[in-house]
Every structure is written in structure tokens, then in C-alpha cells.
N, C-alpha and C positions, 0 to 999 in steps of 0.2 A: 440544533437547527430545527425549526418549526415544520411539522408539515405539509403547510402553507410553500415554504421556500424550496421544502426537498423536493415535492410534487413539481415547481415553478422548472426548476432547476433539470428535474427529467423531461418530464415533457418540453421545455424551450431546445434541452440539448437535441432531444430525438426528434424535431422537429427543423432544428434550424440544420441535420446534419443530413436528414431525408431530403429537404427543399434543397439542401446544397448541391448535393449526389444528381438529385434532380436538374439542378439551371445547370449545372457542367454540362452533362449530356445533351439536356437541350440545347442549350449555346451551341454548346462544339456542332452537334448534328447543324444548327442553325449556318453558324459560320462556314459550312462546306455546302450547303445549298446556297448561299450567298456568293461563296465563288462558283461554282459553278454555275448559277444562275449569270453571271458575269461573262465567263466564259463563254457561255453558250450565245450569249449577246456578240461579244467579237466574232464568235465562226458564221454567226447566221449572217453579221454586218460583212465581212468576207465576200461570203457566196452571193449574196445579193451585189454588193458592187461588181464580181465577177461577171456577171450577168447583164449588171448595164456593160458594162465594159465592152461585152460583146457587140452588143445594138450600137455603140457609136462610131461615126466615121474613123478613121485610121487619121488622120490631121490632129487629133484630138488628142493622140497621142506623141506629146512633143517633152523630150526629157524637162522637166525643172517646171513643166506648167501644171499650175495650184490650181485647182478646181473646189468650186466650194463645195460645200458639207451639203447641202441643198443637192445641189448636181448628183453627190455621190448618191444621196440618201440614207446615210449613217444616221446613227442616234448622235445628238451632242453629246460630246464629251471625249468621244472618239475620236482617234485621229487614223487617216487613210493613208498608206502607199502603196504605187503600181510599180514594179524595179521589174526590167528586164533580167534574163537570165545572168546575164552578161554583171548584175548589180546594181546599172544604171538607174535612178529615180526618175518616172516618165513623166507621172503624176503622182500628186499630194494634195493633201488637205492643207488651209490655211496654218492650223496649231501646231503641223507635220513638223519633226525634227528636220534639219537639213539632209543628216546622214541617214542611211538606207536602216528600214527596222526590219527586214525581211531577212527570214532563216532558212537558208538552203534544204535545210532540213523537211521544214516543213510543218505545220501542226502548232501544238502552245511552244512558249517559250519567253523564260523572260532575260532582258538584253542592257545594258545602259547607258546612256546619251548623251553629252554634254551635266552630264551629275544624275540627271533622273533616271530611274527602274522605269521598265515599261513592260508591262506585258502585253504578249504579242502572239499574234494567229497569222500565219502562213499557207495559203490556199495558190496553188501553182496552175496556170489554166492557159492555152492559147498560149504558150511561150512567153506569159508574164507570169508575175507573183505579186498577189493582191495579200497586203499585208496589212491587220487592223489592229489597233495599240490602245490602251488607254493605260494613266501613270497608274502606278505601284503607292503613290502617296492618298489619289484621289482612293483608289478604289479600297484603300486599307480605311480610309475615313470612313468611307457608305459603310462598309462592312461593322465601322464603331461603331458609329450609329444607328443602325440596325440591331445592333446587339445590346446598345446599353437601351432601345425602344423596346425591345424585350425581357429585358433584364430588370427592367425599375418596375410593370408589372408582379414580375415575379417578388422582390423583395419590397413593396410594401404589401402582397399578400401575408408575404411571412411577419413582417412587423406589425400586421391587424392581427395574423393569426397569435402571435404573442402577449397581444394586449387582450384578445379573447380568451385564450386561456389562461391568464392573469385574473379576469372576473370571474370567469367559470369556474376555478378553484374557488376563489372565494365566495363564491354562491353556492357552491358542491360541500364546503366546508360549515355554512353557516349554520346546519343543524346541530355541530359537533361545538361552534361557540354557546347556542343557546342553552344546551346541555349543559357545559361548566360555568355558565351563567347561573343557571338554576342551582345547581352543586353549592355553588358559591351562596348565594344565597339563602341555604335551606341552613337551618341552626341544627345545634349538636343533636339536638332529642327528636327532631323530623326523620323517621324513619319509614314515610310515608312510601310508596312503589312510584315511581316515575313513569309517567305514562306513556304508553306506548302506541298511542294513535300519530298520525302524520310525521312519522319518522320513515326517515329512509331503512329502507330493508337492511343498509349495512350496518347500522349501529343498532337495528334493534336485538342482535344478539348480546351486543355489548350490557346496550338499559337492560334487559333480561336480567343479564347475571349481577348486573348493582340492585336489582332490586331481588336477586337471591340472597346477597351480601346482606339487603336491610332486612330481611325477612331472618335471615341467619341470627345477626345481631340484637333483632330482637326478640327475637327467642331466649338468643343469651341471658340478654337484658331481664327479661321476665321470670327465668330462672333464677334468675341472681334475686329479683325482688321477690319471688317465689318461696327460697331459700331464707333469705333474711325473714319476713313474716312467718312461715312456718317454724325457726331457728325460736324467734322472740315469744311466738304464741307458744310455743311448745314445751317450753325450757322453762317459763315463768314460776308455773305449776312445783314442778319439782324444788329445782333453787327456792321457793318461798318455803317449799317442805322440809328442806332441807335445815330452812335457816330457823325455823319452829321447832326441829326438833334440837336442833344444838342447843337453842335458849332454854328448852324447857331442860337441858340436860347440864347448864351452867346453874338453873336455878333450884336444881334437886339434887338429891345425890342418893347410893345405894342401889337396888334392884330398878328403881322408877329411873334412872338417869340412864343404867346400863340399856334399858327397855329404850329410851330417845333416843340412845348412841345408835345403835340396833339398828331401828328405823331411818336414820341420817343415811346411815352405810349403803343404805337399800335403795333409798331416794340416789344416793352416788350413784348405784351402780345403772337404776333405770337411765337417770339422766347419760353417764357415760355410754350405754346400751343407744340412747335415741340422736345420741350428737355423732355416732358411727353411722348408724344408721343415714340420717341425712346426706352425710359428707358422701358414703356409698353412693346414695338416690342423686347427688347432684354429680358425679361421676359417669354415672350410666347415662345422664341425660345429658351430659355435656362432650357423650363421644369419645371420652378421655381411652385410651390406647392402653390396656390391659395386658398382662403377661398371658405365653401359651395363647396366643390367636389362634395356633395351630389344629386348636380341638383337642378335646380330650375323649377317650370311651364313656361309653355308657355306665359301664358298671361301675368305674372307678367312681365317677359322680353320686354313685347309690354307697359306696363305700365311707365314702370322703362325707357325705351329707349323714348318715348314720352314725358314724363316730363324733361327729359333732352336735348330737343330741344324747350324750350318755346323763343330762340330769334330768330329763324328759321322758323317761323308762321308753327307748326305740325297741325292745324287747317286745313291744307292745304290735310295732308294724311286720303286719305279713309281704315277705315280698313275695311275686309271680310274675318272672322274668318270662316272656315269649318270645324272645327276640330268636332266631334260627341263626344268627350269626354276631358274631362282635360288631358293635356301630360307635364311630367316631362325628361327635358333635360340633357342627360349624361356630362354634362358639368359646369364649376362655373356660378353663377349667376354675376358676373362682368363680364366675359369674352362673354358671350352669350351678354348682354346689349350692351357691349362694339362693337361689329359684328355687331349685328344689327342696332343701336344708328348710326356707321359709315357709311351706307349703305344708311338709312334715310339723314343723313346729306348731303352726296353727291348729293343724287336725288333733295335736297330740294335749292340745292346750283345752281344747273345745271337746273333746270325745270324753272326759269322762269317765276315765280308766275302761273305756270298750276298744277293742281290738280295731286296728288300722291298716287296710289294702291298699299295698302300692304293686300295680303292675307297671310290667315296660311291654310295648308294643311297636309297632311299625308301621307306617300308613304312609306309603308315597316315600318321598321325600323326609318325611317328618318323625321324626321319635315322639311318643308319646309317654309321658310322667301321669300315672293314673293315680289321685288319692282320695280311696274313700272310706271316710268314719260316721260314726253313727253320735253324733254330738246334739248341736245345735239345729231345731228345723228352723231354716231362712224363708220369708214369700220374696216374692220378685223383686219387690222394694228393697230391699235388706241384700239381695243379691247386687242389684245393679248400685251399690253404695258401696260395696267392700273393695274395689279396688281406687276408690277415693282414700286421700292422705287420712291419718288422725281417727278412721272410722273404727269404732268397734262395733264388737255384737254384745258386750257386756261391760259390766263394772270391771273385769277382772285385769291384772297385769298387762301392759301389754304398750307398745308405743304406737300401735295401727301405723305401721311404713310396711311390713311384711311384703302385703299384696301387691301394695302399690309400686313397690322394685322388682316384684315379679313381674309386672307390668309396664316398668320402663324396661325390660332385661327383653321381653319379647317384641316392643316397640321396635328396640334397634337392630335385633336380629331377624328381621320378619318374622317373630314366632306367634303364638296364639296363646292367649289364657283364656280359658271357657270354665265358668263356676254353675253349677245346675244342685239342684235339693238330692237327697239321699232317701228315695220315699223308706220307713216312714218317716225315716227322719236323719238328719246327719246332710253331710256338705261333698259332693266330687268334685274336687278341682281337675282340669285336664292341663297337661302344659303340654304345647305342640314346641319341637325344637328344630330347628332345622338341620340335615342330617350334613357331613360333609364326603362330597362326592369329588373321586379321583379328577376331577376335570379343577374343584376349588382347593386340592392339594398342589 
């Protein structure tokens, strides 16, 4: 069912069953001031002919004589009798039934005559009883038609009100048509933001979040062609090394062919080294959900990252742990290793067989990974490029992604990497990690 129709469909119900609730009450209220607006007419017509009554001679008063409606002073429509105590009809009105409408009683009352309902008022006065009648058929009519005079008011209010809110939906709605108009018409590759001037306040939370979605997707999108180009540029190199050395090793043989094989093996293992590598970097940047979210400690990380540098002589790094107590990392335990482990690597790659200081520290929130060697001196140029993809600082091995997954790995976890010179010479990388606190356990 469209929105258009469910909306119709509530609002018409909850309107047409208010206005209903509403004309009952008002009718019925309506319908009892209309009798008794009636009523009140016969008692007053009553007491007034009572009162001529009095002022006329006694002659005047002869059983069976019709006096007109004029004489009495009644409203048309009404009919009069004067009935002695006794029953007798003294006077009437021309329309007057024959027989007597008068109720000992006294008061309303209604009686029936020759087939007709009458109601009737009984005023007893001077030893008469002035009795005033009008039919039970006329006065059920006035009372129709006064109620359907009211009534048809009220319902084609409500059938304009229906036809009102029939366009005012559709007027109310029409920003949510132009919207999937637009949808509709934008092609696959338009991942432009849909703009957000002259919309109604309630769907601008909606466009908001589609133009997160496009903002999302093309991030994806850019990644993915990110990937690809870095994958082809990156891999050319090697794969052509690869393929030079095999040939030269098809077309010699002895010590010179072992020597190509050698070098194939090497080109393997970079290229296997840098195609991890990526697959990692496109991992970290695509959010992908890691084992151990939980966090892992700190040391374990310096454990785990040192063991996986046993052909890199880690013999080489001093640790100077300052931490005052054990701290658990808001982060996976691969990907923490993974920062760290790379950090190590480069210092241990670039130092030049000089000794390497890793401390741990604490500041705030944040754990601190401190590495500093005495290798390579960087100017600021050279700083502000290294955590670019493919960059080195030298000719030497290397597939330059290191940095730059320390760099996605602090991106996602709100961390920080800070690179500064080692005067006089040599590289401190800082990594800030974020700590995890019993509130994000």
C-alpha cells in the first residue's frame, strides 16, 4: 500500500469518525432543544389563551362553539380546546379533533385521536382546562428537517474536508516524488550528494544519509580503483624481474643459471611480500571486521612484534617499558602487531646495524609506541612523503606500504602516527593507540 493511500486512509478514518461522534451529539443535543423548543410553544400557547379566556363574556362559552385561531391567538398549526371539568368541549379551534384532548392530569402528554398522535399541554384554570395540541407527524417533520438543515452543513464539511486532505497529501508528499524522480534518473556512476536546500525538514535526514551511502560507496569505489592501479603499477616491476630472470636461467646453465634462479626466488618472495601487503591495506581501509576486537595488552604486542622480526637481528632494539600497570589496547591484536612489527622493521632496515629504542608510555587515554634509531636523516620533505603508498628513502628492499598501513590502522582507530628527525640523525616514529577503558569493555 502506498503512502499516499495509508496516510488517505488514516486521516479520512480519523476524521470522518471525529465529525461522526461530533454530528450524533450535536444532532441529538439539537433534536431535544427542538422539542422542547416545541413544547414550550404549546405551554406558552396554553397560558395565553387562559388569559383571554378570562377577559371574555361567559356567553362565549357555549359547549361545541369553534372559535377561530385568530380569536384564540395561537400560532398556526396548533390546535385549541376549552373542556370543562366535567370533559365537556366548550370551545375549539377549527382543526380541533371532535373528542376532548384534555388530560386530567395535567401538564405534557401525548394522546391519540381518530388514528393521529397528538401532543398535548393541559393548563387547568377557573374551572376549565385549556388544552393545546399540535400532531406528533407534523412536529416529527419540523424536527426532520431541521436536523437534516443541520446535518448536510455538517457533511459536506466533511466531504471538502476529505477532498482537502486528499491534495494536501499530495502536495505534502510531492518532495518525496521528486526525490525518486531524481533517483531515477541519476546513472550508475553519479554518486554526486543530493542537495539539501528546499526540502522539507523530514526527509532531510533521509537525503543526509543517501548522500552518506554515496559518499560511502565512493570511497569504496576509489579504493577499489586505488587498489587496482597500485596492484598493476606495483607488481609490473617485479613479474617482469621475474620473467628476465627465468629466461636468462633457460638460456645458461651452471653457477650463472643457479645465480637467475636465486634472484627469481627473491623477486617471488618480494612480489608475494607486496601482494599481502596490499590485500592487508585494502582490509584496514575497507572496515573489514578482524579477529579479537577485544584488545589485546601491551606487551603481548611487543612480544608478538619482536618474534616476528627474528631475521632482522630485534637483538638490536632496547625496550623501556614505563607503563605502572598492564594496559589493554582498543584495538585487534593483529593489527596492533601488525603497526608496530612495521615501525620496528623500517628502523631496523634504515639504522644500520646502531642500536634501536622502543619505549612504552602512557598519556591520557592513549598508549604510546616510541621508536627511535639512529639511521637515516629525513628534512621535512622526506618526512611529510613517508606515509605515502610506494615511497622510499632509498634504493634498498622494500615495498614502501609499511607506513602507510600504520597509517590506515590509526585512521580507523582514532590513533595518531607522528614521524619527527632523530637530531643528529636517525627517524622517531610515535604511534598513539587508543587505550581500552572499562566503560568500551
Amino acid at each position: 500500500m502506498s503512502i499516499r493511500r495509508r496516510l488517505l486512509l488514516t486521516l479520512s478514518g480519523t476524521f470522518i469518525l471525529l465529525w461522526s461522534l461530533a454530528a450524533i451529539w450535536l444532532l441529538g443535543d439539537l433534536r431535544k432543544e427542538v422539542s422542547y423548543a416545541l413544547d414550550e410553544r404549546l405551554a406558552s400557547s396554553a397560558r395565553m389563551v387562559a388569559g383571554l379566556l378570562e377577559q371574555l363574556p361567559p356567553p362565549l362559552l357555549i359547549p361545541s362553539n369553534p372559535l377561530a385561531t385568530d380569536q384564540l391567538g395561537i400560532p398556526d398549526g396548533l390546535v385549541c380546546q376549552v373542556n370543562s371539568l366535567r370533559g365537556e368541549v366548550l370551545v375549539h379551534t377549527p382543526s380541533s379533533p371532535s373528542q376532548a384532548l384534555a388530560s386530567h392530569a395535567g401538564g405534557f402528554s401525548e394522546t391519540s385521536v381518530d388514528a393521529d398522535r397528538w401532543r398535548t399541554f393541559t393548563l387547568t384554570r377557573n374551572q376549565l382546562m385549556v388544552t393545546t395540541a399540535d400532531r406528533m407527524e407534523e412536529r416529527e417533520a419540523l424536527e426532520r428537517s431541521i436536523l437534516i438543515a443541520a446535518a448536510l452543513p455538517v457533511l459536506l464539511a466533511l466531504l471538502g474536508s476529505l477532498v482537502l486532505i486528499w491534495l494536501g497529501i499530495g502536495q505534502g508528499l510531492a518532495p518525496l516524488k521528486q526525490l525518486r524522480h531524481s533517483l531515477a534518473q541519476r546513472s550508475a556512476n553519479d554518486l554526486a550528494p543530493l542537495p539539501l536546500k528546499s526540502l522539507p525538514h523530514e526527509l532531510a535526514p533521509l537525503v543526509d544519509t543517501l548522500n552518506q551511502l554515496f559518499a560511502r560507496i565512493e570511497d569504496l569505489l576509489a579504493r577499489e580503483r586505488r587498489f587496482t592501479g597500485d596492484a598493476a603499477h606495483e607488481l609490473r616491476t617485479p613479474l617482469t624481474a621475474i620473467k628476465t630472470h627465468l629466461q636468462l636461467a633457460q638460456m645458461t646453465s651452471g653457477e650463472q643459471s643457479q645465480v637467475a634462479l636465486t634472484k627469481a626466488e627473491h623477486g617471488v618472495e618480494r612480489l608475494q611480500r607486496t601482494l599481502e601487503q596490499l590485500l592487508l591495506l585494502a582490509r584496514v581501509e575497507a572496515t573489514e571486521l578482524f579477529e579479537n576486537e577485544q584488545g589485546v595488552l601491551a606487551d603481548q604486542v611487543v612480544r608478538v612484534s619482536l618474534s616476528e622480526l627474528t631475521n632482522l637481528q630485534p637483538q638490536r632494539i632496547q625496550l623501556d617499558n614505563q607503563l605502572q600497570q598492564p594496559v589493554r589496547l582498543a584495538l585487534p591484536e593483529s593489527l596492533a602487531v601488525i603497526a608496530l612489527r612495521n615501525l620496528l622493521e623500517n628502523a631496523l632496515r634504515y639504522s644500520h646495524q646502531q642500536p634501536i629504542t622502543l619505549t612504552l608510555s602512557q598519556i591520557e587515554q592513549d598508549l604510546i609506541f616510541e621508536v627511535k634509531d639512529q639511521g637515516l636523516s629525513l628534512d621535512q620533505q622526506q618526512l611529510a612523503q613517508m606515509h605515502q603508498r610506494f615511497w622510499r628513502a632509498s634504493n634498498q628492499q622494500g615495498s614502501g606500504l609499511g607506513l602507510a598501513i600504520v597509517q590506515a590502522i590509526t585512521d580507523r582507530y582514532q590513533g595518531q602516527l607522528s614521524l619527527s628527525s632523530n637530531q643528529p640523525q636517525g627517524l622517531i616514529a610515535r604511534l598513539y593507540l587508543p587505550i581500552l577503558t572499562t566503560a568500551d569493555s
